[in-house]
Backbone as a printed PyTorch tensor [residue, N CA C, xyz], in Angstrom:
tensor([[[ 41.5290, -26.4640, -12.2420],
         [ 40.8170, -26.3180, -10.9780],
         [ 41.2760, -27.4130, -10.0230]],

        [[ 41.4050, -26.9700,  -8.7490],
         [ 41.9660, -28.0290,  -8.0340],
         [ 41.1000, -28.7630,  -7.3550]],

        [[ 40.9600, -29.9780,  -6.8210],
         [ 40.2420, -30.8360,  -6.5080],
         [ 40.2020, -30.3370,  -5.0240]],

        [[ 38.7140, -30.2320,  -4.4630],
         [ 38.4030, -29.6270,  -3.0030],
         [ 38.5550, -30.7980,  -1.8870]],

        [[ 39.2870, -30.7340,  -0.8450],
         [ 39.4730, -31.6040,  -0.2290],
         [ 38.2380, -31.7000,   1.0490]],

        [[ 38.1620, -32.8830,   1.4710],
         [ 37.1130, -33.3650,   1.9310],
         [ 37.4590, -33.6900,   2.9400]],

        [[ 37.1400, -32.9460,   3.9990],
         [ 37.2060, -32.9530,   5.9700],
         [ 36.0490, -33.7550,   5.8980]],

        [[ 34.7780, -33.6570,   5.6740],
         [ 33.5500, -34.5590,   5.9280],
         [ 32.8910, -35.3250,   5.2120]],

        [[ 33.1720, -36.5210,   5.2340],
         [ 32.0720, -37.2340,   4.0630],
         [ 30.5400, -37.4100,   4.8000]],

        [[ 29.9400, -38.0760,   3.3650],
         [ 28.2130, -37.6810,   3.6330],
         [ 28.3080, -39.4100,   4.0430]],

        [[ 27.7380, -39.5070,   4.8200],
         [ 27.5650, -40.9390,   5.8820],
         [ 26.6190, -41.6300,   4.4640]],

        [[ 26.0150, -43.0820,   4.7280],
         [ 25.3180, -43.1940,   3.8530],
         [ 24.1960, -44.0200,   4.7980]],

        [[ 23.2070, -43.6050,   4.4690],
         [ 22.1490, -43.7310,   5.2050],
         [ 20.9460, -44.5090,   4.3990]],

        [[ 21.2630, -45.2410,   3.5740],
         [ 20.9020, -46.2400,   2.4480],
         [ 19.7270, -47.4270,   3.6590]],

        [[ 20.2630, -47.4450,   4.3270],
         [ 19.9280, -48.7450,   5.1570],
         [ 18.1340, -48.3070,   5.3880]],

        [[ 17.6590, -46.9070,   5.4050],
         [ 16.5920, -46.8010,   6.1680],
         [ 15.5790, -46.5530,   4.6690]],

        [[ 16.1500, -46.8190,   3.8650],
         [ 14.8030, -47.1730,   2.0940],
         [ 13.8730, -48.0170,   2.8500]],

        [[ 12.8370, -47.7600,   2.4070],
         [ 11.9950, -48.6490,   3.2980],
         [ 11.0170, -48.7180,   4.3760]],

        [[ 11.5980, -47.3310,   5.4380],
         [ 11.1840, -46.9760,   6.4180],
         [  9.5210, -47.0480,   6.3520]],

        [[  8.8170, -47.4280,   7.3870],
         [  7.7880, -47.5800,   7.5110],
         [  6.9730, -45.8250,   7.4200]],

        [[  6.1160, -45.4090,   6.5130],
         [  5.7800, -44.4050,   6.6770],
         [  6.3150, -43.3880,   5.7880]],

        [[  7.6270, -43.3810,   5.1030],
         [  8.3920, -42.8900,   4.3870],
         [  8.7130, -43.1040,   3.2330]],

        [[  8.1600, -42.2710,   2.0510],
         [  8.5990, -43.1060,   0.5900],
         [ 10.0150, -42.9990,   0.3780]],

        [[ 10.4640, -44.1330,  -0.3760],
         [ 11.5620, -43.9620,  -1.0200],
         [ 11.6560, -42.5340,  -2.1710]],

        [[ 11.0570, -42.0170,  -2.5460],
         [ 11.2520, -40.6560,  -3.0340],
         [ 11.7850, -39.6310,  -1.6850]],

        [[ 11.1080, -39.3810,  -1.0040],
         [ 11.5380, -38.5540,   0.3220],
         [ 12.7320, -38.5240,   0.7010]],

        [[ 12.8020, -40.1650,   1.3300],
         [ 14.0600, -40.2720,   1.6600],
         [ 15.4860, -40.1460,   0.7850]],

        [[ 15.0010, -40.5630,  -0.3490],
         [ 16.4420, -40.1990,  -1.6090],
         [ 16.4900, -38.5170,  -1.8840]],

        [[ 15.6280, -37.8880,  -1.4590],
         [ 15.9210, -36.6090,  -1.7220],
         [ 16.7790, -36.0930,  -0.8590]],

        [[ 15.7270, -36.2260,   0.3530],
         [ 16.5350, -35.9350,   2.2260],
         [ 17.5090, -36.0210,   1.8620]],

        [[ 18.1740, -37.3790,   1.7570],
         [ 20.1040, -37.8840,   1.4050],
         [ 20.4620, -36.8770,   0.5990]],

        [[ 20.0270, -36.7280,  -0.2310],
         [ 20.9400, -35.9670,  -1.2160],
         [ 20.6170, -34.4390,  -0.4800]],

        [[ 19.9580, -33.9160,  -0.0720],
         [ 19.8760, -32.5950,   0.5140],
         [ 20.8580, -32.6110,   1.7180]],

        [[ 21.2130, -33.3480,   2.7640],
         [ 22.2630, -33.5900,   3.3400],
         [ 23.8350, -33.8850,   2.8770]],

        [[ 23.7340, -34.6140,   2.1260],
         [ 25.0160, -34.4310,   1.1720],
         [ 24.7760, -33.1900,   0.2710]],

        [[ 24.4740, -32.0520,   0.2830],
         [ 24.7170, -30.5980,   0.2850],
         [ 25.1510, -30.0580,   1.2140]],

        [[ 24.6120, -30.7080,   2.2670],
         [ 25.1740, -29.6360,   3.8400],
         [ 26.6280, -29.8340,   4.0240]],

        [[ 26.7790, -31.0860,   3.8200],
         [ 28.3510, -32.1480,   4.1580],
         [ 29.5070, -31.3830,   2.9510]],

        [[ 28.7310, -31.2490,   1.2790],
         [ 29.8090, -30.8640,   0.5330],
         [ 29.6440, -29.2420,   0.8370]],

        [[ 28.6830, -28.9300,   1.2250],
         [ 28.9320, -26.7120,   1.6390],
         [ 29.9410, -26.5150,   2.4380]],

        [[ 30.2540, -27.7580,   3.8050],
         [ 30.5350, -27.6310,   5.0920],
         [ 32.4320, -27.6940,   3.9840]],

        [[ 32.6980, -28.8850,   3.4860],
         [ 33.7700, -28.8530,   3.2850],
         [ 34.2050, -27.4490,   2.4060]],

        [[ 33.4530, -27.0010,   1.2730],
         [ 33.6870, -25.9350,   0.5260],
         [ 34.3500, -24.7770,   1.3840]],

        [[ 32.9260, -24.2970,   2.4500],
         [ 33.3010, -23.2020,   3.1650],
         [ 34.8180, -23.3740,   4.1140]],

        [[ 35.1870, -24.7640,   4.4370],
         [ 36.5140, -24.9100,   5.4320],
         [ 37.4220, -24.5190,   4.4200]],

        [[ 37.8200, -24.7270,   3.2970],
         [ 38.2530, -24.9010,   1.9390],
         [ 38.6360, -23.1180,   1.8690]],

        [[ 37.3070, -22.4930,   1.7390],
         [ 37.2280, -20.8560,   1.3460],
         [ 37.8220, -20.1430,   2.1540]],

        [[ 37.4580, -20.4860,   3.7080],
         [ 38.1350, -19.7870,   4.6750],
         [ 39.0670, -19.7690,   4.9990]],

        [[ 40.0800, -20.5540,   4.4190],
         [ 41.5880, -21.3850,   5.0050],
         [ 42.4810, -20.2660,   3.7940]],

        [[ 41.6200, -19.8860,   2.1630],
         [ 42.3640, -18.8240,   1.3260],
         [ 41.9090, -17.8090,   1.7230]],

        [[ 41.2630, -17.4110,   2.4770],
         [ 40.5830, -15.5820,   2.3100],
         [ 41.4250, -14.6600,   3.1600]],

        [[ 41.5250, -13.6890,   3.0310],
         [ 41.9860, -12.4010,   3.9510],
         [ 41.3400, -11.8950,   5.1970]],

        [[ 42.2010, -12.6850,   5.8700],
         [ 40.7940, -12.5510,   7.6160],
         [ 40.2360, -11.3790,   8.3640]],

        [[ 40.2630, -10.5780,   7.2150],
         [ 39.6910,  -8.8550,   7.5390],
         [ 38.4380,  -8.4730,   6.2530]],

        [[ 38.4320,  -9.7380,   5.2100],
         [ 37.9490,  -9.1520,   3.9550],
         [ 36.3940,  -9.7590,   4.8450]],

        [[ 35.1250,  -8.8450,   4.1890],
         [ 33.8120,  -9.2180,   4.0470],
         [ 33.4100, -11.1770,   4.1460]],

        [[ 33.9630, -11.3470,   2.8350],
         [ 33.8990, -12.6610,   2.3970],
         [ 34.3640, -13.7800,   3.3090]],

        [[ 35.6350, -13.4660,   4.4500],
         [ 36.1140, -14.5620,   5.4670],
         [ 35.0680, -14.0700,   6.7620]],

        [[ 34.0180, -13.0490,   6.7220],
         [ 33.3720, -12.9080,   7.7450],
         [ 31.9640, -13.6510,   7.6100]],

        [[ 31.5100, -13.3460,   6.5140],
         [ 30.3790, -13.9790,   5.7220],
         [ 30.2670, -15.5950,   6.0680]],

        [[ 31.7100, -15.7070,   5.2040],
         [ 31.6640, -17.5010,   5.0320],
         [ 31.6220, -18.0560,   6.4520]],

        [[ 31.8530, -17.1050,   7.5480],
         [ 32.0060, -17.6260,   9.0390],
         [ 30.6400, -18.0050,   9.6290]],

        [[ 29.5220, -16.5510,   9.1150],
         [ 28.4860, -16.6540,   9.8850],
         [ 28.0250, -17.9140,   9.3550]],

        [[ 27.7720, -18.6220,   7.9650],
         [ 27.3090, -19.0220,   6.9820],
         [ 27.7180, -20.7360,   7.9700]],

        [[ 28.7360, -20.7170,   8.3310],
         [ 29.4070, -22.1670,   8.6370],
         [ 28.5660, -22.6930,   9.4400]],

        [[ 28.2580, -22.5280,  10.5230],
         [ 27.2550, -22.6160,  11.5700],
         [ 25.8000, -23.6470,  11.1310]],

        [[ 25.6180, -22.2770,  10.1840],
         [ 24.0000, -22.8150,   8.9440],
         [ 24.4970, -24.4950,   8.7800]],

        [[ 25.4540, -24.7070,   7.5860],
         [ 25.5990, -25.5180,   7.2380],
         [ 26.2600, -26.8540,   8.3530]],

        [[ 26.9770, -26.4010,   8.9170],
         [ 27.7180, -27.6430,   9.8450],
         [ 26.5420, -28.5900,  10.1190]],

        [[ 25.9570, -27.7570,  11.1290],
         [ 24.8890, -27.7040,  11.9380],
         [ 23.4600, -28.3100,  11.1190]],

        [[ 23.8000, -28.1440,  10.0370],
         [ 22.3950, -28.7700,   8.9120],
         [ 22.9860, -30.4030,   8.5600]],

        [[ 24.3780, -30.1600,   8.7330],
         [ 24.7490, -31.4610,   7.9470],
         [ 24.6320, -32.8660,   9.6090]],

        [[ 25.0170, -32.1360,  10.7900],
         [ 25.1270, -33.1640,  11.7880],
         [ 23.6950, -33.2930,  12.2440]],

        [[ 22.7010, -32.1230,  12.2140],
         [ 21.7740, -32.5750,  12.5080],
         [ 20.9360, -33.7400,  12.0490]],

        [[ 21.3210, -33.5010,  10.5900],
         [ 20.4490, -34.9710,   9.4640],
         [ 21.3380, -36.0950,  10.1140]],

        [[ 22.7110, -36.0230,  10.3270],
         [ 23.4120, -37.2760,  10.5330],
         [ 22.4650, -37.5350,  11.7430]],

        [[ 22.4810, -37.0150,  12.9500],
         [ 21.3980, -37.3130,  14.3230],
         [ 20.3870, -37.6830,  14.1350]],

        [[ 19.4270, -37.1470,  13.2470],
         [ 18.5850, -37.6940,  12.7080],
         [ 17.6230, -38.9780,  11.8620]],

        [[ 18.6190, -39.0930,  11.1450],
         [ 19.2160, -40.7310,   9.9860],
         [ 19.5710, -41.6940,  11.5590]],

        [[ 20.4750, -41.5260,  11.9850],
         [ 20.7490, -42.2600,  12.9860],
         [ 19.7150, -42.8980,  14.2270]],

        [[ 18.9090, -41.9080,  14.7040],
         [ 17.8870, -41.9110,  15.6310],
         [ 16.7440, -42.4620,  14.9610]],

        [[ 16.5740, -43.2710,  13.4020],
         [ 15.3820, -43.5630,  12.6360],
         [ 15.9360, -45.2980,  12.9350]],

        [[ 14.7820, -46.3870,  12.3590],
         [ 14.8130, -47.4220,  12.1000],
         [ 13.9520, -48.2910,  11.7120]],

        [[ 14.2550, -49.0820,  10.7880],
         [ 12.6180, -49.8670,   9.8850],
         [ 12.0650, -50.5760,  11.5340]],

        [[ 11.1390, -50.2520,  11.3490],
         [ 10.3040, -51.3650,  12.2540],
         [ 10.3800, -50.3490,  13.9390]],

        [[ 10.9710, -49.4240,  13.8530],
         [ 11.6130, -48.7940,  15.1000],
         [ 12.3980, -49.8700,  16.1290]],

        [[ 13.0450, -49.1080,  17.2490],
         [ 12.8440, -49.5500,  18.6370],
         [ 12.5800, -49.4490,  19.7280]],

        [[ 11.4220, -50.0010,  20.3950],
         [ 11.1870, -49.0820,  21.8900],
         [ 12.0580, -49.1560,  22.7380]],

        [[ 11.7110, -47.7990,  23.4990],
         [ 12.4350, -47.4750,  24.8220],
         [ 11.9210, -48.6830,  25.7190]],

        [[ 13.2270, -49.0900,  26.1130],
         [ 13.2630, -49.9100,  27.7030],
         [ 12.5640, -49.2430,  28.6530]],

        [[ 11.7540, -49.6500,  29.1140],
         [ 11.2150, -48.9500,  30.7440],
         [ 11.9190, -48.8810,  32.0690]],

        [[ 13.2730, -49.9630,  31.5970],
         [ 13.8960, -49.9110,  32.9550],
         [ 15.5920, -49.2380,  32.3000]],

        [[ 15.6000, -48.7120,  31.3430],
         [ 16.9130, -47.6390,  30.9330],
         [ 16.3900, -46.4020,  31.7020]],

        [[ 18.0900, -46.1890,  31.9790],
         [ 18.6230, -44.7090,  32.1690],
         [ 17.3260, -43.8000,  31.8860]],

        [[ 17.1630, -43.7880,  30.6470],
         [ 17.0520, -42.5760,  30.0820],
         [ 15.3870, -42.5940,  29.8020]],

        [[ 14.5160, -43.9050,  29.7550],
         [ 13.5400, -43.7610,  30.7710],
         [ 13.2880, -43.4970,  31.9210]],

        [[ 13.9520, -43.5660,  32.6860],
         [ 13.8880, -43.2010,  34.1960],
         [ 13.7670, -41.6910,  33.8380]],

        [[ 14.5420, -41.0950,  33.7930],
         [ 15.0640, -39.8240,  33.6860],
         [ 14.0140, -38.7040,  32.8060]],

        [[ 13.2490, -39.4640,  32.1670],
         [ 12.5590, -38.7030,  30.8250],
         [ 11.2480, -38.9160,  32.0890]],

        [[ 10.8090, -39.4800,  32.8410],
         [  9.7270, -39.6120,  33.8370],
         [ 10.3070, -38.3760,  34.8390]],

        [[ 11.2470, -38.7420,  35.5050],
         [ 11.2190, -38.0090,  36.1580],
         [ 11.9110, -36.4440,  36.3450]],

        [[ 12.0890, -35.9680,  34.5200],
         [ 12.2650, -34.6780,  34.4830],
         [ 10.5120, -34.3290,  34.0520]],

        [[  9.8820, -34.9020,  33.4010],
         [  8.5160, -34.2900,  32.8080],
         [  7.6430, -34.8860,  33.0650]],

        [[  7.7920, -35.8430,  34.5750],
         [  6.2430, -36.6350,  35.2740],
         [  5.9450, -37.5560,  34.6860]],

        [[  5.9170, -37.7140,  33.5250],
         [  5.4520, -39.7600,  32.9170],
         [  5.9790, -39.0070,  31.6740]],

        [[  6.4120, -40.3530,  31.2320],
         [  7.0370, -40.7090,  29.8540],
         [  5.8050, -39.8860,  28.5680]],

        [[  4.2840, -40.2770,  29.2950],
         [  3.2810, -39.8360,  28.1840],
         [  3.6110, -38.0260,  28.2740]],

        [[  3.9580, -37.3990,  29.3820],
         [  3.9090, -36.1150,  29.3160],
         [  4.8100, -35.7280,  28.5240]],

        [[  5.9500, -36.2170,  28.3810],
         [  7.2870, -36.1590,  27.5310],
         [  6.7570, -35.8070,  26.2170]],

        [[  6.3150, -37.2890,  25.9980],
         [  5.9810, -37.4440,  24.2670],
         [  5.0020, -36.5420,  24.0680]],

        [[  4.0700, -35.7130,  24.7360],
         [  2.7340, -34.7770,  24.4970],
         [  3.2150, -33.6960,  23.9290]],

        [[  4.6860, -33.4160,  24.8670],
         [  5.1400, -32.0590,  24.5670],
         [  6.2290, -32.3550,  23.5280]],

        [[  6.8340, -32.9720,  23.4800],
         [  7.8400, -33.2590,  21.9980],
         [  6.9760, -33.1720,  20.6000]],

        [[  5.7180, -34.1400,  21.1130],
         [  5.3110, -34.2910,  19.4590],
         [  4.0720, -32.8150,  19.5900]],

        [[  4.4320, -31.8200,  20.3890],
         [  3.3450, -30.3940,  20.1960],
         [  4.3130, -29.1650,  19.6840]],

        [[  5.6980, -29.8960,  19.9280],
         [  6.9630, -28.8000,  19.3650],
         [  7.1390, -29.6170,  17.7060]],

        [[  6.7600, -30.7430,  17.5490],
         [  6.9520, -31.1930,  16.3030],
         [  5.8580, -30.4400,  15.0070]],

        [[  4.8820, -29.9040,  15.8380],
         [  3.4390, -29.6740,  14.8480],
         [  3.9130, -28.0200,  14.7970]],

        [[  4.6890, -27.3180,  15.2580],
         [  4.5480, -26.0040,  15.1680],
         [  4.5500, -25.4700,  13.8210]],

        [[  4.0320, -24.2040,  13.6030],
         [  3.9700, -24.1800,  12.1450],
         [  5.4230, -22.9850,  11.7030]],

        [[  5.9100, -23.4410,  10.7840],
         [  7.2640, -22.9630,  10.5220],
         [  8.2040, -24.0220,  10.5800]],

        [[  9.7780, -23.6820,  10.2180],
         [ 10.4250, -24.2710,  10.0690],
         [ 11.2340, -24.9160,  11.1840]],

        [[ 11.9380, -25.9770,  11.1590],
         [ 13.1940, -26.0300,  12.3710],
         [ 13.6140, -27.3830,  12.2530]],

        [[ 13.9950, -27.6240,  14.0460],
         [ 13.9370, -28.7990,  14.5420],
         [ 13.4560, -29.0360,  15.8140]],

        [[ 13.2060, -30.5680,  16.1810],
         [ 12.8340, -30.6550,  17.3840],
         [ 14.0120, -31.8290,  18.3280]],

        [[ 14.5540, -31.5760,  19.3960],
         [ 15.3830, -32.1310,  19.5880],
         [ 15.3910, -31.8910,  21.3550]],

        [[ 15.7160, -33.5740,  21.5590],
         [ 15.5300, -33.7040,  23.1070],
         [ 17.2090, -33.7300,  23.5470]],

        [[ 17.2190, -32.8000,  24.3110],
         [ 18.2540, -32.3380,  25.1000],
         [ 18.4940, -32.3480,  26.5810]],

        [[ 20.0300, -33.0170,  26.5470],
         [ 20.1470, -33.4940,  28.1730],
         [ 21.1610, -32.1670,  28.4660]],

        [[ 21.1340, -31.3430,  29.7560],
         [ 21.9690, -30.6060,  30.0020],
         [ 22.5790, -30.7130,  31.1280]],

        [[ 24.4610, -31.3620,  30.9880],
         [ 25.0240, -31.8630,  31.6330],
         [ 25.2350, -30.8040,  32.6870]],

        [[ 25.1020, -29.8110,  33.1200],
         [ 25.6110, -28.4230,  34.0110],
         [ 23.9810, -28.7720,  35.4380]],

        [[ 23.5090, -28.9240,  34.3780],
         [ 21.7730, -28.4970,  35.3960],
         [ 21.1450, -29.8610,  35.8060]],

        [[ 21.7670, -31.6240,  34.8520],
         [ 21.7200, -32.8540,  34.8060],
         [ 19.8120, -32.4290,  34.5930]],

        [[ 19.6340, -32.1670,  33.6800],
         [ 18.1670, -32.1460,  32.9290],
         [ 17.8500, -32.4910,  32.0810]],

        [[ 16.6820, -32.9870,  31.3340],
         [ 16.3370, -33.0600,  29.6850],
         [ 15.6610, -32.1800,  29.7160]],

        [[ 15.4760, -31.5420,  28.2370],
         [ 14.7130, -30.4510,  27.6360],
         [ 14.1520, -30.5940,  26.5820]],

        [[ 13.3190, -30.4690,  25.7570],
         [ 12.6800, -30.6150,  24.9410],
         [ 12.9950, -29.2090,  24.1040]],

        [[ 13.8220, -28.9890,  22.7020],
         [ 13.8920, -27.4320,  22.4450],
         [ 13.8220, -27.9100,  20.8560]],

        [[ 12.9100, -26.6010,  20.5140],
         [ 12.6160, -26.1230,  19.0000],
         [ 13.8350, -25.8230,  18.4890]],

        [[ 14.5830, -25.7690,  17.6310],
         [ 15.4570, -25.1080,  16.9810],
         [ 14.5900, -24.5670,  15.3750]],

        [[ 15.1970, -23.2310,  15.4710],
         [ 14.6820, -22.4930,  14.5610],
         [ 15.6220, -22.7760,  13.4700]],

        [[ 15.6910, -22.9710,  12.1330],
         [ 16.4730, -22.5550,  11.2700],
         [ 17.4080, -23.9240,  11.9860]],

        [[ 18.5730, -23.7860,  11.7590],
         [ 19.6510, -25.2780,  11.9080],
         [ 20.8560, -24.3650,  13.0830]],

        [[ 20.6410, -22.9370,  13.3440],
         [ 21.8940, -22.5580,  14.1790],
         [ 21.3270, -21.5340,  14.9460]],

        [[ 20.3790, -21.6830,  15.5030],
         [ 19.5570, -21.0320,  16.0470],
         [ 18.2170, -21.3930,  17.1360]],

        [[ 18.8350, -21.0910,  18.1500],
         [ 17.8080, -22.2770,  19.3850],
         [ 18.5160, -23.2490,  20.2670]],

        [[ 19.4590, -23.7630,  19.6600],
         [ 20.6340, -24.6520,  20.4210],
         [ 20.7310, -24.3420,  21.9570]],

        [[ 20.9850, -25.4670,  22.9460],
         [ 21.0600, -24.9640,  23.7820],
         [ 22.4990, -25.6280,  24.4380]],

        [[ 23.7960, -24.0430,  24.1790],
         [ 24.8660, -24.4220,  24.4600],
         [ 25.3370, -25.4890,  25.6840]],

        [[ 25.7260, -26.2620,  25.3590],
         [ 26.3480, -27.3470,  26.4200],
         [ 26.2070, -28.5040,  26.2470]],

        [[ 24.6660, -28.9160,  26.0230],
         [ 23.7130, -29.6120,  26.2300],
         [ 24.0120, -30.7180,  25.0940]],

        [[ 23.5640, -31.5960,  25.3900],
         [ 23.6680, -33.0240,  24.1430],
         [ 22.6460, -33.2390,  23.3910]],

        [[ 22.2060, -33.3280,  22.3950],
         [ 21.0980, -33.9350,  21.6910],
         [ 21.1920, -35.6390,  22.0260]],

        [[ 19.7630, -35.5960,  22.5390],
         [ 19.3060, -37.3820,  22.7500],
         [ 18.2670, -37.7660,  21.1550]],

        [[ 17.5630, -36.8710,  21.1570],
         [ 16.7040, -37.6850,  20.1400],
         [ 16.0280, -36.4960,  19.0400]],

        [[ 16.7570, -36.9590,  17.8050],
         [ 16.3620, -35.2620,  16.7300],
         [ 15.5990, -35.3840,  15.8130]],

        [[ 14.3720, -34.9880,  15.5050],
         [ 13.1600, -34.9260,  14.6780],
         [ 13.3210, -33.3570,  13.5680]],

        [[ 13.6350, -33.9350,  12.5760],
         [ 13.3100, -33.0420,  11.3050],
         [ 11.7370, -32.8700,  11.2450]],

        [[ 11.9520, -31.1740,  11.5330],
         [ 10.6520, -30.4260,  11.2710],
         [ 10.3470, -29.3690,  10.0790]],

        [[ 11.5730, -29.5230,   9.1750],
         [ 11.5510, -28.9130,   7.9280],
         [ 10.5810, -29.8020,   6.8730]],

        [[ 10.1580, -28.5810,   6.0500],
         [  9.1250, -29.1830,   5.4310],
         [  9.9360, -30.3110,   3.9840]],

        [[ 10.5920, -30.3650,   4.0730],
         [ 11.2500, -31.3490,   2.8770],
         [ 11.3140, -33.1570,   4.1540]],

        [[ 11.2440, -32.8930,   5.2510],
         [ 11.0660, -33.7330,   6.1050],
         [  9.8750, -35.1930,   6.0750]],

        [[  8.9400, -34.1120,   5.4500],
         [  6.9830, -34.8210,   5.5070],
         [  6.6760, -34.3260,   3.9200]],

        [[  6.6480, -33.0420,   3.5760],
         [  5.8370, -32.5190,   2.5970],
         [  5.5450, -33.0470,   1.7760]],

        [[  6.2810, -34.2310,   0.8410],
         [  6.0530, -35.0280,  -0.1370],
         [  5.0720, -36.2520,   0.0920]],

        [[  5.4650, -36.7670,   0.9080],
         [  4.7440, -37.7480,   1.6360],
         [  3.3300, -37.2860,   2.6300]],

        [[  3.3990, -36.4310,   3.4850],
         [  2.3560, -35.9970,   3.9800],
         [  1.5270, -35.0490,   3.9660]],

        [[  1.8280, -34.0580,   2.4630],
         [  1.4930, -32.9710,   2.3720],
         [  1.7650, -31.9670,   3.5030]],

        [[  0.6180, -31.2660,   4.0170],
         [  0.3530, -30.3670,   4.7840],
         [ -0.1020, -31.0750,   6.5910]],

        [[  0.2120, -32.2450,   6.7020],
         [ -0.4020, -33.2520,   8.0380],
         [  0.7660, -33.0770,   8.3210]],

        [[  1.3610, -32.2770,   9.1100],
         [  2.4690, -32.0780,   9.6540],
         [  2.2910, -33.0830,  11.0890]],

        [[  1.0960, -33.4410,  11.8370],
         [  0.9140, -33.7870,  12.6900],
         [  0.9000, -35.8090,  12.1960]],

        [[  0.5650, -35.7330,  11.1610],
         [  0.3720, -37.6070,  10.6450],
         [  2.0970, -37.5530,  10.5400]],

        [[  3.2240, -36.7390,   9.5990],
         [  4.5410, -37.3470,  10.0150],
         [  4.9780, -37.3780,  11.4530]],

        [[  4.8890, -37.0220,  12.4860],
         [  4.8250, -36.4590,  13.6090],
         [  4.6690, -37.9260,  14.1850]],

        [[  3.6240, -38.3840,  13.8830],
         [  3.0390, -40.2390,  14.4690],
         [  3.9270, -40.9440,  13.7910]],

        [[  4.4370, -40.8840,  12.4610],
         [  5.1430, -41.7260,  11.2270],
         [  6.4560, -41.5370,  11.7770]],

        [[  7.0580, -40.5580,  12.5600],
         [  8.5780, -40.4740,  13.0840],
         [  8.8760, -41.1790,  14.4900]],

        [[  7.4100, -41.0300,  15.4580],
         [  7.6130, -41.6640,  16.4860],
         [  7.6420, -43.2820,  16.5570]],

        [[  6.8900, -43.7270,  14.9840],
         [  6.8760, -45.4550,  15.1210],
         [  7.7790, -45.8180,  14.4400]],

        [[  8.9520, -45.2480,  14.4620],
         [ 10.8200, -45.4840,  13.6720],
         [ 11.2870, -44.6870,  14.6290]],

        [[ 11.3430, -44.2750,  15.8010],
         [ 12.5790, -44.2740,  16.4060],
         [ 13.2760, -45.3000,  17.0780]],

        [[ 14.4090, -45.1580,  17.2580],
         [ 15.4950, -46.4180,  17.2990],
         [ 15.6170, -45.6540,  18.6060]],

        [[ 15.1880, -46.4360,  19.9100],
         [ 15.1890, -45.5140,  20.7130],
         [ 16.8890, -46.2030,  21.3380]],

        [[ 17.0200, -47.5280,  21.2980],
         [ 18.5030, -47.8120,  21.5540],
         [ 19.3860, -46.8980,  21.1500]],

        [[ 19.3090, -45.9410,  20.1670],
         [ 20.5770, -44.9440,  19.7490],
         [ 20.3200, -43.9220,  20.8350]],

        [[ 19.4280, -43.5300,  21.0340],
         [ 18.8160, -42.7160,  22.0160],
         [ 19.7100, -42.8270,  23.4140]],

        [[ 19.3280, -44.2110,  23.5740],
         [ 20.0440, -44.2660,  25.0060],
         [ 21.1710, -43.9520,  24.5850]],

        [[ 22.2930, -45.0860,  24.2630],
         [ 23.3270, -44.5680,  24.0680],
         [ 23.8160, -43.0110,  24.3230]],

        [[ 23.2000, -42.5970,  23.3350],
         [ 23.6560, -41.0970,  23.2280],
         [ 23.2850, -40.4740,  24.2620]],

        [[ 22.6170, -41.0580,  25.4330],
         [ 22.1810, -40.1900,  27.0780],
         [ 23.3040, -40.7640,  27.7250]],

        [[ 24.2840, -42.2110,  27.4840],
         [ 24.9800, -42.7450,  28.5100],
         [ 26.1800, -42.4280,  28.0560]],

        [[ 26.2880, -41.7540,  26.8870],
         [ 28.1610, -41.3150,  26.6880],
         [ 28.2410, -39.9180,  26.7200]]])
C-alpha cells in the first residue's frame, strides 16, 4: 500500500488545553475530530487525482470535498479565533468601528451573533465582512458547505456543532455561547478584517 501524500497537515492547536470554560476532554476530542477533516481532505485530493472523470465515484468524491475542506478550515478559524484568558476588542480598531456602524452598537452585534449561536440544530456561526458591498454580516452556516456567503471573509467563527459544548455543557447551548465569547482573541479578529 502506498503511503498517502499529505497536501494538508492538521495545525496543532495544543496551546488552548486549558481554555477557560472548556475541558480538556472536549478539546482533545475537537483536535482529533479536525484532524479527520485535514486527513479526509488529503485522502479525497489523493482519490480524485486516480479516478475516471466520468465515473460516479470522481463525482461523489467532488461533492463530498467541499463537506470536508470546509470542516477542516473552519476548526482551523476557529482554534485560531479562541484564547486562554481571551482578548478584547479595542474600541478604537477598524473593526470596532465598523461592527457599530454596520449593526448600531457593538451590544446589537453581539445580541444577534450570540441568538444565531443558540439556534437549535447544527452548523456554524460566523461573522462575515463582504468586500463587494464593504459590510459585515452575521451568517449561520448549515452543515460546513452550506450557507457560505461567496466572496466574503470570515472575521470571527463559533462552532455550533454539538461536539462543540455537548460534553461540557450538555444541552445549555446558550452557557457555551457565554464560555466562547470570554476566549475570543479578538486581536486575530482584527487582523483577519485588515488583510
Amino acid at each position: 500500500m502506498t503511503e498517502q501524500k499529505q497536501f494538508y497537515k492538521a495545525k496543532d492547536f495544543s496551546n488552548l488545553l486549558g481554555l477557560d470554560g472548556f475541558s480538556e476532554n472536549l478539546l482533545r476530542n475537537h483536535f482529533v475530530l479536525y484532524q479527520g477533516y485535514v486527513n479526509n481532505v488529503n485522502k479525497i485530493i489523493e482519490l480524485i487525482k486516480r479516478l475516471e472523470k466520468s465515473s460516479p465515484e470522481f463525482s461523489e468524491l467532488n461533492r463530498r470535498f467541499s463537506w470536508e475542506f470546509n470542516g477542516m478550515r473552519l476548526h482551523e478559524l476557529y482554534f485560531e479565533n479562541l484564547k486562554k484568558g481571551g482578548f478584547g476588542i479595542d474600541k478604537d480598531s477598524p473593526l470596532f468601528k465598523k461592527i457599530v456602524l454596520d449593526f448600531g452598537s457593538f451590544e446589537k452585534w453581539e445580541e444577534e451573533f450570540r441568538s444565531l449561536g443558540i439556534i437549535r440544530g447544527i452548523g456554524w456561526v460566523v461573522l462575515y465582512y463582504d468586500f463587494s458591498s464593504n459590510k459585515l454580516f452575521n451568517v449561520w452556516i448549515n452543515e460546513h458547505d452550506n450557507g457560505h456567503i461567496t466572496g466574503a471573509k470570515p472575521i470571527l467563527v463559533m462552532d455550533a456543532f454539538e461536539h462543540a459544548y455537548i460534553s461540557d455543557f450538555g444541552l445549555k447551548k446558550i452557557e457555551y455561547v457565554g464560555a466562547f465569547f470570554k476566549v475570543i482573541n479578538w486581536n486575530v479578529a482584527e487582523k483577519r478584517f485588515l488583510n
